[in-house]
C-alpha positions as a Markdown table, in Angstrom:
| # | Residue | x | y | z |
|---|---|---|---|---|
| 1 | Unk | 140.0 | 126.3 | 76.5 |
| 2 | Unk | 136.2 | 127.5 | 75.9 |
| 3 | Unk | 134.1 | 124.4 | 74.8 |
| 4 | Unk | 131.8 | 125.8 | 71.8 |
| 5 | Unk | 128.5 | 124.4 | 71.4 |
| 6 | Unk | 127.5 | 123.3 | 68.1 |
| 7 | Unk | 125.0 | 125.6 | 66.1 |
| 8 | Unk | 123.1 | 122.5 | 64.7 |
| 9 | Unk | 122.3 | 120.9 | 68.0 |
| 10 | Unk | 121.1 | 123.5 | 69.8 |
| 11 | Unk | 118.9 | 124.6 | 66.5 |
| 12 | Unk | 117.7 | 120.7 | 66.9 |
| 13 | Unk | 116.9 | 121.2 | 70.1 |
| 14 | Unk | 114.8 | 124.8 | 69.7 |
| 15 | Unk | 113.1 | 122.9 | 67.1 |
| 16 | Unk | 112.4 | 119.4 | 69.5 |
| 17 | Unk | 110.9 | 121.7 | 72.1 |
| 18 | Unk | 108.8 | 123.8 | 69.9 |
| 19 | Unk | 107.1 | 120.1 | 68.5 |
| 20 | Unk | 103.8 | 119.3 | 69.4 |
| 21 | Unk | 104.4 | 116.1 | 68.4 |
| 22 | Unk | 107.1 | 114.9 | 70.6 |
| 23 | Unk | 105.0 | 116.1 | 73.6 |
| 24 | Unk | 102.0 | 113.9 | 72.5 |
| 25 | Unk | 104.2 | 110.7 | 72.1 |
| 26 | Unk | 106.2 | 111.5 | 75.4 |
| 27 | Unk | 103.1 | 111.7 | 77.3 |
| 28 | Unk | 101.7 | 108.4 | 75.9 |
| 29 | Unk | 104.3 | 106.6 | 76.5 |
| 30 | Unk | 104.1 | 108.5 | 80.5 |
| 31 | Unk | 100.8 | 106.9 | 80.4 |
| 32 | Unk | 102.1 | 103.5 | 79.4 |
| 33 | Unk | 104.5 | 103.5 | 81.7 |
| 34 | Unk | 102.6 | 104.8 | 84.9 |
| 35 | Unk | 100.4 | 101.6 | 84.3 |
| 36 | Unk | 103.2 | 99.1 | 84.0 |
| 37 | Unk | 105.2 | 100.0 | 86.4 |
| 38 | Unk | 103.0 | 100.2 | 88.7 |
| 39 | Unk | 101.1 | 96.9 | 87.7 |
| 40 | Unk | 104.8 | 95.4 | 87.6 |
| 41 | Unk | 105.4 | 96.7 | 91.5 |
| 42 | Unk | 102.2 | 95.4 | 93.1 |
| 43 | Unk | 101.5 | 92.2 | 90.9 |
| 44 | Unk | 103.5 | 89.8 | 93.3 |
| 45 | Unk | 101.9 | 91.3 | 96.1 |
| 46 | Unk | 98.8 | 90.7 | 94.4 |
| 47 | Unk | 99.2 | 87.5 | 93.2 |
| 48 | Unk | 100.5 | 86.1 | 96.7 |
| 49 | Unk | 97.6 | 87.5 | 98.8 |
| 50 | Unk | 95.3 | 85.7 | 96.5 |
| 51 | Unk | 95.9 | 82.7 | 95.9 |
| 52 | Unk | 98.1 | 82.4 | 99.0 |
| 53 | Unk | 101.4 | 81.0 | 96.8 |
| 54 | Unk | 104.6 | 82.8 | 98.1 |
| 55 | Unk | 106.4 | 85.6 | 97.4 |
| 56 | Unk | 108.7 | 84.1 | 95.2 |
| 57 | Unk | 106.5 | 81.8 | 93.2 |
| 58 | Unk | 104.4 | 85.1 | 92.8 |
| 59 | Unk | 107.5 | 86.9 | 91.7 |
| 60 | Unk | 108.4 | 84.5 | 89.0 |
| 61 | Unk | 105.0 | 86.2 | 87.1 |
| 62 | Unk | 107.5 | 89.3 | 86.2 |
| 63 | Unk | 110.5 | 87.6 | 84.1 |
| 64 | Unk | 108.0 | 85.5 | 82.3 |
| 65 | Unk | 106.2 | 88.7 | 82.0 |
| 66 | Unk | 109.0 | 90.7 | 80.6 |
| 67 | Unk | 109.9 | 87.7 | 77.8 |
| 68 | Unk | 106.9 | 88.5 | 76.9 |
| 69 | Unk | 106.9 | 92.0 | 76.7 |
| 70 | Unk | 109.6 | 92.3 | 74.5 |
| 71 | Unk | 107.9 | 89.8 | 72.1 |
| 72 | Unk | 105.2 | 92.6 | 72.1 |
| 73 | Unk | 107.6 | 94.5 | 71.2 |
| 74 | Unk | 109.6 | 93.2 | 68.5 |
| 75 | Unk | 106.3 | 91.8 | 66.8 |
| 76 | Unk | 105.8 | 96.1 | 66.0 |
| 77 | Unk | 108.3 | 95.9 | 63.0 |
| 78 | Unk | 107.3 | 93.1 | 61.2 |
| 79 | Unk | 103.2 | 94.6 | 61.8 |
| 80 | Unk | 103.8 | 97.9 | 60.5 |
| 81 | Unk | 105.5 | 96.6 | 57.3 |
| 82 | Unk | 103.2 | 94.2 | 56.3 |
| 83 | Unk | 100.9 | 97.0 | 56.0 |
| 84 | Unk | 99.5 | 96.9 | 59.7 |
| 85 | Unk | 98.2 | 100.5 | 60.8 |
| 86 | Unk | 99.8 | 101.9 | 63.8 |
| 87 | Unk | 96.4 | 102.7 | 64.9 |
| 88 | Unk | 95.5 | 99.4 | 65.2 |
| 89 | Unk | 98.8 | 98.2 | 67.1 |
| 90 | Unk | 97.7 | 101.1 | 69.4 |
| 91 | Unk | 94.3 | 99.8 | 69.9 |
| 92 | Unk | 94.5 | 96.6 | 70.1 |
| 93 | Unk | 97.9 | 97.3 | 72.9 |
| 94 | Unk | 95.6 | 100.0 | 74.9 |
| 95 | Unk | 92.6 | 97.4 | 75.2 |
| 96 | Unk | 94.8 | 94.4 | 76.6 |
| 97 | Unk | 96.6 | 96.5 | 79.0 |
| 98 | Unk | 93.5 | 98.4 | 80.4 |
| 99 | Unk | 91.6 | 94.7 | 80.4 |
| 100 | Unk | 94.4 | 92.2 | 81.4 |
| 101 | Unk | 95.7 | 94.8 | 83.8 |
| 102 | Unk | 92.8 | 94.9 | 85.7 |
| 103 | Unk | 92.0 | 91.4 | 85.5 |
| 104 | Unk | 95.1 | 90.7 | 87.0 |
| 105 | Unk | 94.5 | 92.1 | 90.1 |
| 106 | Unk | 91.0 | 90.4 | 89.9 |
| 107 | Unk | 90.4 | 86.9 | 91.6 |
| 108 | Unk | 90.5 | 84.4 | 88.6 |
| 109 | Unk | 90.0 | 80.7 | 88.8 |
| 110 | Unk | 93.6 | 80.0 | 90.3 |
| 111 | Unk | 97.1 | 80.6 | 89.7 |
| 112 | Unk | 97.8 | 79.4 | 86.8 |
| 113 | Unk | 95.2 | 81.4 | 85.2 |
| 114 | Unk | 96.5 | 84.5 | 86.9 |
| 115 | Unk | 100.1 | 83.9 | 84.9 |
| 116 | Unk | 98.6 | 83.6 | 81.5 |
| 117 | Unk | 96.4 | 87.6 | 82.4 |
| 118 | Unk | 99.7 | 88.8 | 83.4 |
| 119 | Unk | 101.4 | 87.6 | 80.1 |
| 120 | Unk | 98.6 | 88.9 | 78.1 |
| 121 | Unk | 99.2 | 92.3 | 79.8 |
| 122 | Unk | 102.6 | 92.3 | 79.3 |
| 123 | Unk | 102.3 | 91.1 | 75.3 |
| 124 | Unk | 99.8 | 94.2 | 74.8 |
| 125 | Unk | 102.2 | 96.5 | 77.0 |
| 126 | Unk | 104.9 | 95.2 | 74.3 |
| 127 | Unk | 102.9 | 96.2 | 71.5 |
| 128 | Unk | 102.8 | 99.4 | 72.8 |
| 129 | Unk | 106.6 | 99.9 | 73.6 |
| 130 | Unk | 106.9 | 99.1 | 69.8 |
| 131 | Unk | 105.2 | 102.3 | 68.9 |
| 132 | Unk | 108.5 | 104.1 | 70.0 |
| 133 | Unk | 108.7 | 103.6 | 65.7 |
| 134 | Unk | 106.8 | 106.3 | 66.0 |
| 135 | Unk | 109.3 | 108.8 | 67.1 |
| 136 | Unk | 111.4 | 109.8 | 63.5 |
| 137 | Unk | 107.8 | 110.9 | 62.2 |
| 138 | Unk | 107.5 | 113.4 | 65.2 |
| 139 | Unk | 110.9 | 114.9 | 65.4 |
| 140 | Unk | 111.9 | 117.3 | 63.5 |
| 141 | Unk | 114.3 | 117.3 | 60.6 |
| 142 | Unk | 117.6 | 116.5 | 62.0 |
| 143 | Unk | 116.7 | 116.3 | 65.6 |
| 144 | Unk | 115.7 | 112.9 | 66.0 |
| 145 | Unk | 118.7 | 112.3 | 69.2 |
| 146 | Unk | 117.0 | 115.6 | 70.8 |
| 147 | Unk | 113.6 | 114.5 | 70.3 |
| 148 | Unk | 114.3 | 110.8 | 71.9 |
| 149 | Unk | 115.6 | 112.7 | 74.8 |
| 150 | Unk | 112.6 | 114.7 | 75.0 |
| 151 | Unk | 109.8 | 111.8 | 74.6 |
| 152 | Unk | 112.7 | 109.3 | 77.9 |
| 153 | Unk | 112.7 | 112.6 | 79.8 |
| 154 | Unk | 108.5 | 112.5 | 79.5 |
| 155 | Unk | 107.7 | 108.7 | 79.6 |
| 156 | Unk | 110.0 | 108.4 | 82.8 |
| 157 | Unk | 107.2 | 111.0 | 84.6 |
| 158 | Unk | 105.1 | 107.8 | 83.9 |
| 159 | Unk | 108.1 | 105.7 | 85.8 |
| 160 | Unk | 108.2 | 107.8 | 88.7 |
| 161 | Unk | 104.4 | 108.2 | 89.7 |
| 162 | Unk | 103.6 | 104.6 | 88.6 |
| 163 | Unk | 104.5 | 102.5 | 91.2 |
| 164 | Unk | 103.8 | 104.8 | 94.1 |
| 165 | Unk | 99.9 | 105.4 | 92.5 |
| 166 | Unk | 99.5 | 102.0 | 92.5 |
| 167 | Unk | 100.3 | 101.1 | 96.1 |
| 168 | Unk | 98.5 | 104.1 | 97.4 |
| 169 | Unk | 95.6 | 102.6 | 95.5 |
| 170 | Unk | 96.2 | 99.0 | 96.7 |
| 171 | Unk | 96.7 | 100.8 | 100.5 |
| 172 | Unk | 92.9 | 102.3 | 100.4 |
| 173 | Unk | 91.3 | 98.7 | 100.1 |
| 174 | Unk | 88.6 | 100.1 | 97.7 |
| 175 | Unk | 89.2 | 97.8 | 94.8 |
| 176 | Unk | 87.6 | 100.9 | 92.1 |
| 177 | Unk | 90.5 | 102.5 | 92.7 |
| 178 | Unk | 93.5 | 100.5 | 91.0 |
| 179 | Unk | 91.1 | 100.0 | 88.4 |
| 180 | Unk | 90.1 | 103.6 | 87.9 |
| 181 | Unk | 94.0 | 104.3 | 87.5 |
| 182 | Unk | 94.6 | 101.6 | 84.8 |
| 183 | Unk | 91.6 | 102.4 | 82.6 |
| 184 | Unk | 92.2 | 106.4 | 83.0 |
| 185 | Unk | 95.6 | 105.9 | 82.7 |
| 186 | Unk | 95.2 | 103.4 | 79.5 |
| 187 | Unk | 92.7 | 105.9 | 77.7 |
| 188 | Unk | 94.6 | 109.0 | 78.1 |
| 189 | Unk | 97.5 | 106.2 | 76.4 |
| 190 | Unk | 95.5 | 105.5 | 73.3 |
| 191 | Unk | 94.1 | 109.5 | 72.8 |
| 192 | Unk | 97.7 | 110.7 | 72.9 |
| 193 | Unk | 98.8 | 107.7 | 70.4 |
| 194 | Unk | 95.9 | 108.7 | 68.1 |
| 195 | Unk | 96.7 | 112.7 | 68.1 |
| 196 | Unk | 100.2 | 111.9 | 67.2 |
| 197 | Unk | 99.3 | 108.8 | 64.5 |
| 198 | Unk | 97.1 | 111.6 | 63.5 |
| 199 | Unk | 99.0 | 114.8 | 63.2 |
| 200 | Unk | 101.2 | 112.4 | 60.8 |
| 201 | Unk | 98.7 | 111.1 | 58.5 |
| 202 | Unk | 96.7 | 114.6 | 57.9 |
| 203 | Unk | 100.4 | 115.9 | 57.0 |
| 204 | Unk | 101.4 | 113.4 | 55.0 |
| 205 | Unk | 97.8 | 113.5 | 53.3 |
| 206 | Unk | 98.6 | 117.2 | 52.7 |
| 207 | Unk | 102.1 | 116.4 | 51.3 |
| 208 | Unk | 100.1 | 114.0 | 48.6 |
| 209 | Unk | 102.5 | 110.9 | 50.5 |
| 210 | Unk | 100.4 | 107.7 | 51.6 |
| 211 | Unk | 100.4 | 107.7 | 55.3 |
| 212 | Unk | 101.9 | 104.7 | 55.9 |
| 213 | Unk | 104.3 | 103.9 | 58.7 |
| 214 | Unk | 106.9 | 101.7 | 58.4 |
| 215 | Unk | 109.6 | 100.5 | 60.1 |
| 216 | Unk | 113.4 | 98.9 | 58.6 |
| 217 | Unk | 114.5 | 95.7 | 59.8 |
């Protein structure tokens, strides 16, 4: 039997890659994700060549980190409906991971002080993962499946260079290097958020709507 494919989902999908939008978002999160990955990959490393603590006690940085992260991310909701402006969540994310990501891999006081950057980085990384909110106000009408495809297919470009940038980096023993990824890395993040959080507003401005994002519970 000949399997038909459904009119409405491939018109989704000519819409979804014909969106400006979706791009922009997929490539900020590609951003986002080349930096914590590959902060995620080389922090143990890090962290046990500096303060000379073993590999595991080095490793426990990343679970704590990741409790973290998703408290980052969770806090998005509850942000953007009591009138908190993506904008900021985007700034205030792209600042603490471009500042505690590089601190991290700087020598601080001791160890303990090393954990608390990491979990800063990861909070701020969270905030950014939260953003994903943004997503239903760049897909197009009915196409909101094909435009999450789109923006994981995108973001996991981020995944695959991440981690292999930032031991290449960490290989070169020139310490401007790691950093020069992070902060590029970061501010190409928070121009693509602000074209997308953008694009939005000016159209709902055009539309008469107040351009305010928020996000059910």
């Amino acid at each position: 039997m000949r399997s038909r494919v459904c009119p409405q989902r491939t018109a989704g999908l000519g819409a979804v890659l014909r969106s400006p939008g979706a791009y922009l978002l997929g490539l900020s999160f590609a951003a986002h994700a080349f930096v914590q990955t590959g902060l995620v990959s080389t922090l143990p490393h890090t962290l046990a060549a500096l303060y000379g603590v073993t590999f595991a006690k080095a490793s426990s940085a990343i679970p704590m980190g990741m409790i973290v992260n998703c408290i980052g991310c969770w806090m998005v909701g509850p942000l953007m409906n009591r009138g908190v402006r993506a904008l900021t969540i985007a700034t205030v994310g792209a600042v603490g991971v471009v500042a505690a990501g590089i601190a991290a891999g700087s020598t601080l006081s001791d160890f303990g002080t090393a954990i608390a950057i990491a979990c800063a980085f990861f909070l701020a990384s969270g905030l950014i993962a939260g953003l994903w909110a943004l997503l239903p106000h760049v897909a197009p009408a009915r196409a909101l499946g094909a435009a999450s495809g789109l923006v994981t297919q995108i973001t996991l470009l981020g995944v695959l260079f991440g981690p292999p940038a930032a031991f290449a980096a960490k290989a070169g023993g020139d310490w401007t290097r790691p950093v020069m990824n992070i902060a590029l890395a970061g501010t190409a993040m928070w121009v693509l958020l602000w074209l997308v959080i953008r694009r939005f507003s000016s159209a709902r401005a055009r539309d008469g709507v107040e351009p305010r994002i928020s996000v059910a519970h």
